[in-house]
C-alpha positions as CSV (number, residue, x, y, z in Angstrom):
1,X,110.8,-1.9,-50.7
2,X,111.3,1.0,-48.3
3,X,107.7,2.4,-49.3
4,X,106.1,-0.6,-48.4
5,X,107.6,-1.1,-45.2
6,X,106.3,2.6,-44.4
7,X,102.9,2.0,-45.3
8,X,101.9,-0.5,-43.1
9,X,101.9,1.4,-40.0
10,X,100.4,4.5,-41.3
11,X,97.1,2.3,-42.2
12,X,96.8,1.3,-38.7
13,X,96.5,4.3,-37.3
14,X,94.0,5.7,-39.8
15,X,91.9,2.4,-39.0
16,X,92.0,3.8,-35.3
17,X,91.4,7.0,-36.1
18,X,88.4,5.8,-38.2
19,X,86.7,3.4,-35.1
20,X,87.1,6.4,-33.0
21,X,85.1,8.5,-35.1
22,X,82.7,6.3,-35.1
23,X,82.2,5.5,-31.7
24,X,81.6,9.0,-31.3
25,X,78.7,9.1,-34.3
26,X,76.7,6.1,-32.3
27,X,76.9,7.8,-28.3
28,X,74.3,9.9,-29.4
29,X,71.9,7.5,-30.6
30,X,72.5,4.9,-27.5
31,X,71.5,7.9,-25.6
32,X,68.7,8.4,-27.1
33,X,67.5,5.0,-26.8
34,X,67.8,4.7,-23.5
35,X,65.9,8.1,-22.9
36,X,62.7,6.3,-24.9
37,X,63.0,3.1,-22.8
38,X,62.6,5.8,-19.1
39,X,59.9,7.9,-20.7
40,X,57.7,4.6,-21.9
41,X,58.6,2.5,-18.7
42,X,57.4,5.9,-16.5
43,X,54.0,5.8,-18.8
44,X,53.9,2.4,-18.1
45,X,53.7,2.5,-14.7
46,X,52.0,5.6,-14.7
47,X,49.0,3.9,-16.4
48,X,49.3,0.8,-14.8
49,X,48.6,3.2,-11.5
50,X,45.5,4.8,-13.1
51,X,44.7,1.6,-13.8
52,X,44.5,0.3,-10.4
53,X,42.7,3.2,-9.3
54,X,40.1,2.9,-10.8
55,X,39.7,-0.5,-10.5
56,X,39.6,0.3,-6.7
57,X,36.8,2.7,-7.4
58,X,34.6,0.0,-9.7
59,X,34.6,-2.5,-6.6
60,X,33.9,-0.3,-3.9
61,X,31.3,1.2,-6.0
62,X,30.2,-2.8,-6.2
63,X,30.3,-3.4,-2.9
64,X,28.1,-0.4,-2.1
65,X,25.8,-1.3,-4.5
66,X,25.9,-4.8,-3.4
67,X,25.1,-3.6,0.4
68,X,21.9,-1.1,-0.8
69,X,20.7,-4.3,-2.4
70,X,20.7,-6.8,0.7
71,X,19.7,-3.6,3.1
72,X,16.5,-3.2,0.4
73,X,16.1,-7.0,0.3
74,X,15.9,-7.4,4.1
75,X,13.3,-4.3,4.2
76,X,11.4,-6.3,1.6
77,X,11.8,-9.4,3.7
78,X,10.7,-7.7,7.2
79,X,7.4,-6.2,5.6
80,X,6.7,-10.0,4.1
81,X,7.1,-11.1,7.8
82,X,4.8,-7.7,9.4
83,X,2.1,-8.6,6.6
84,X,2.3,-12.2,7.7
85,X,2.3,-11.4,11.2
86,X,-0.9,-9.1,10.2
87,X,-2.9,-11.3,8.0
88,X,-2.0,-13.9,11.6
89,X,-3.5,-11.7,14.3
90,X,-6.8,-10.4,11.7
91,X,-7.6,-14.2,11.1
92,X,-7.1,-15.0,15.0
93,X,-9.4,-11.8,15.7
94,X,-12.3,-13.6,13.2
95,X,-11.5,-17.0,14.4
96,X,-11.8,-15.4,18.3
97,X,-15.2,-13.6,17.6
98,X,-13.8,-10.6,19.0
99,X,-17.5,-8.8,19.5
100,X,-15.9,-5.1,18.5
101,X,-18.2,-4.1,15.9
102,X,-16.5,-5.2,12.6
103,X,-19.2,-4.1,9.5
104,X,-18.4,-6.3,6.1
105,X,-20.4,-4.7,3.5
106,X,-20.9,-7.6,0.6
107,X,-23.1,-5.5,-1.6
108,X,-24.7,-8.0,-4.2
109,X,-25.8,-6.7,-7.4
110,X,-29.5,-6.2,-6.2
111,X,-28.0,-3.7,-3.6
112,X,-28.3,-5.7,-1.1
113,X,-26.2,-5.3,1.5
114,X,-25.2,-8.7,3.6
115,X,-24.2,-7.8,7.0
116,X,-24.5,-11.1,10.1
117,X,-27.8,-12.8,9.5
118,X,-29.5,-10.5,7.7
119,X,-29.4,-8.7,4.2
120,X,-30.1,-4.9,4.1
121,X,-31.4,-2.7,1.7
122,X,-30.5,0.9,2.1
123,X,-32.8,3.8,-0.1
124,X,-32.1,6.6,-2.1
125,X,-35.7,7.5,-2.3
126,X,-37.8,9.0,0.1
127,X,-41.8,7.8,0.8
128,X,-43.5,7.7,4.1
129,X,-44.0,5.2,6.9
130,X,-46.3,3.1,5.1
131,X,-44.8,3.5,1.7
132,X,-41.5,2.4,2.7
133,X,-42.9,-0.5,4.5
134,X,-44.9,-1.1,1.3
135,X,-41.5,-1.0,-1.0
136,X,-40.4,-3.8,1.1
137,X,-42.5,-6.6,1.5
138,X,-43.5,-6.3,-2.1
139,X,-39.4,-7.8,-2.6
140,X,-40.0,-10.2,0.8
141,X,-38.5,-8.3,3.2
142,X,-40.1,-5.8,6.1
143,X,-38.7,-2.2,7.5
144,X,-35.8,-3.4,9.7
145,X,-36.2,-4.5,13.2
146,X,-33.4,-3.3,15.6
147,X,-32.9,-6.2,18.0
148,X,-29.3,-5.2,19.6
149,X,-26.8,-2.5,20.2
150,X,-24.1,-3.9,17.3
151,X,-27.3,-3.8,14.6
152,X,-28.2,0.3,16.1
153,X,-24.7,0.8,15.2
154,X,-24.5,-0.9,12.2
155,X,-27.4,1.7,11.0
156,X,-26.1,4.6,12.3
157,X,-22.9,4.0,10.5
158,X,-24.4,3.3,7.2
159,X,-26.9,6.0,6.9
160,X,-29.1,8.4,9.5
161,X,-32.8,9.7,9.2
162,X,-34.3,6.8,7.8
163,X,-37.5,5.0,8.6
164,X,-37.2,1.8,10.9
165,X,-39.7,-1.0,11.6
166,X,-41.3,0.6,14.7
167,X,-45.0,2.2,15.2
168,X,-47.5,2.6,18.2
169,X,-50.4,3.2,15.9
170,X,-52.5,0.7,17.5
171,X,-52.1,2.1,20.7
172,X,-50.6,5.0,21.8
173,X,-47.5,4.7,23.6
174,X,-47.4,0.8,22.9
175,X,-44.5,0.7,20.6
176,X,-44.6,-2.4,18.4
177,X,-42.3,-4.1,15.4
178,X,-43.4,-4.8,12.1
179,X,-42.9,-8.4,13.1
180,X,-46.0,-8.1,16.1
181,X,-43.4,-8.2,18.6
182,X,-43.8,-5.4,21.6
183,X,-40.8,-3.3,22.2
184,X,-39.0,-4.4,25.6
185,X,-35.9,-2.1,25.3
186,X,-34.9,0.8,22.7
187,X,-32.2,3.2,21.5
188,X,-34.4,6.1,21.9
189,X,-33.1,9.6,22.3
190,X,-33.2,10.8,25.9
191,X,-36.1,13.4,24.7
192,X,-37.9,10.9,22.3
193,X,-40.5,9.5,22.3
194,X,-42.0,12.8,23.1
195,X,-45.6,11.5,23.1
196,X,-47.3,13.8,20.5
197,X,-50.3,12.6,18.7
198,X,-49.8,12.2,15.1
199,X,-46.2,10.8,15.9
200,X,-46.4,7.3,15.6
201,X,-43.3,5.9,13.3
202,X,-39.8,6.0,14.6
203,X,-36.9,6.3,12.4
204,X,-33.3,6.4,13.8
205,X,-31.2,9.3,13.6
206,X,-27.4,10.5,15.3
207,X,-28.9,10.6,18.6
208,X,-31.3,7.4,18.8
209,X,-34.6,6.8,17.9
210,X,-37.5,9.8,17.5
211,X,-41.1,9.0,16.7
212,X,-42.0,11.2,13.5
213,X,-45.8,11.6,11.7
214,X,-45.8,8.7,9.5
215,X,-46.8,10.8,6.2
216,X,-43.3,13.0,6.7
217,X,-40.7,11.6,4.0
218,X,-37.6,9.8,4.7
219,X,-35.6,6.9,3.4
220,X,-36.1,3.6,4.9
221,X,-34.1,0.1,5.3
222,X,-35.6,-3.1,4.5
223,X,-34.3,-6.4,5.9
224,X,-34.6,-9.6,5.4
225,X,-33.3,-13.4,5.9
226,X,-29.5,-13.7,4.6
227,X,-28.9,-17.4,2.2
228,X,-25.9,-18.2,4.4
């Protein structure tokens, strides 16, 4: 009975002895636990941070972009209004009839060039005085007659040296159009006519007008009545 009795307490403190031991066996491993839970709570946040910067760097790239776009967009929209405002003042000039010399060239497929009243024909060729004349009433038209300052300029912008509806062949020093009609006022260089015989046809050239021998070659414009 005594052996019994002496047993029981000897168990008890082998049973402490035990749970001490191992409590000391699991410290390390709670340890180690909680060292995991820091390190991936840091990377957490960490990435969370990365995160949020560059999420600040997509939107202000947007919002850059976004700004290029409405500064190209209101460039786009102030040349609409400039070509508007354009378009505005060139139909107001037309509707006006601003007299500054404004030359609109409709060539047809003839050649024919449509200029005021009139159609033109401009050549490549070169024939005399009567020739020229010649090439142009065979197509119902005459050598061009030169009635105003705007149609001299019209010419001389369109081509020079060329063979214009104007002798005195009849009488020298009477300068008449193809038309009959006697020449009141001219475009005649300050040295022309110089009164030679032999000169009698008058082309236009840089200066003004220069009466030429009618058998010397140059090209010639014919005119005649416009459809409008």
């Amino acid at each position: 009975m005594n052996l019994y009795a002496n047993a029981g307490p000897l168990n008890i403190h082998n049973v402490r002895k035990e749970k001490e031991n191992t409590r000391r066996h699991q410290t390390p491993q709670n340890t180690g636990t909680e060292t995991h839970l820091i390190i991936t709570s840091t990377h957490i946040k960490h990435t969370f941070e990365l995160y949020e910067c560059l999420r600040n760097i997509y939107l202000q790239e947007v919002i850059v972009r976004r700004s290029e776009a409405s500064e190209q967009l209101q460039c786009i929209t102030n040349l609409t209004e400039e070509r508007d405002l354009l378009l505005t003042k060139i139909t107001n000039l037309t509707c006006d009839g601003n007299k500054m010399l404004i030359v609109e060239l409709v060539v047809s497929t003839d050649e024919w060039i449509n200029y005021q009243t009139s159609l033109y024909f401009i050549s490549s060729l070169k024939k005399n005085w009567t020739e020229s004349r010649r090439y142009c009433t065979e197509r119902g038209a005459d050598l061009i007659i030169i009635n105003n300052r705007e149609e001299q300029d019209f010419v001389k912008k369109i081509s020079a040296n060329i063979w214009i509806g104007l002798t005195d062949s009849e009488v020298e020093g009477r300068w008449k159009w193809v038309d009959g009609s006697t020449l009141t006022s001219g475009f005649w260089d300050p040295r022309e006519p110089n009164g030679r015989r032999g000169e009698n046809c008058a082309l236009t050239y840089s200066p003004g007008w220069a009466d030429y021998p009618c058998s010397d070659l140059f090209p010639w414009i014919c005119e005649k009545g416009s459809l409008k």
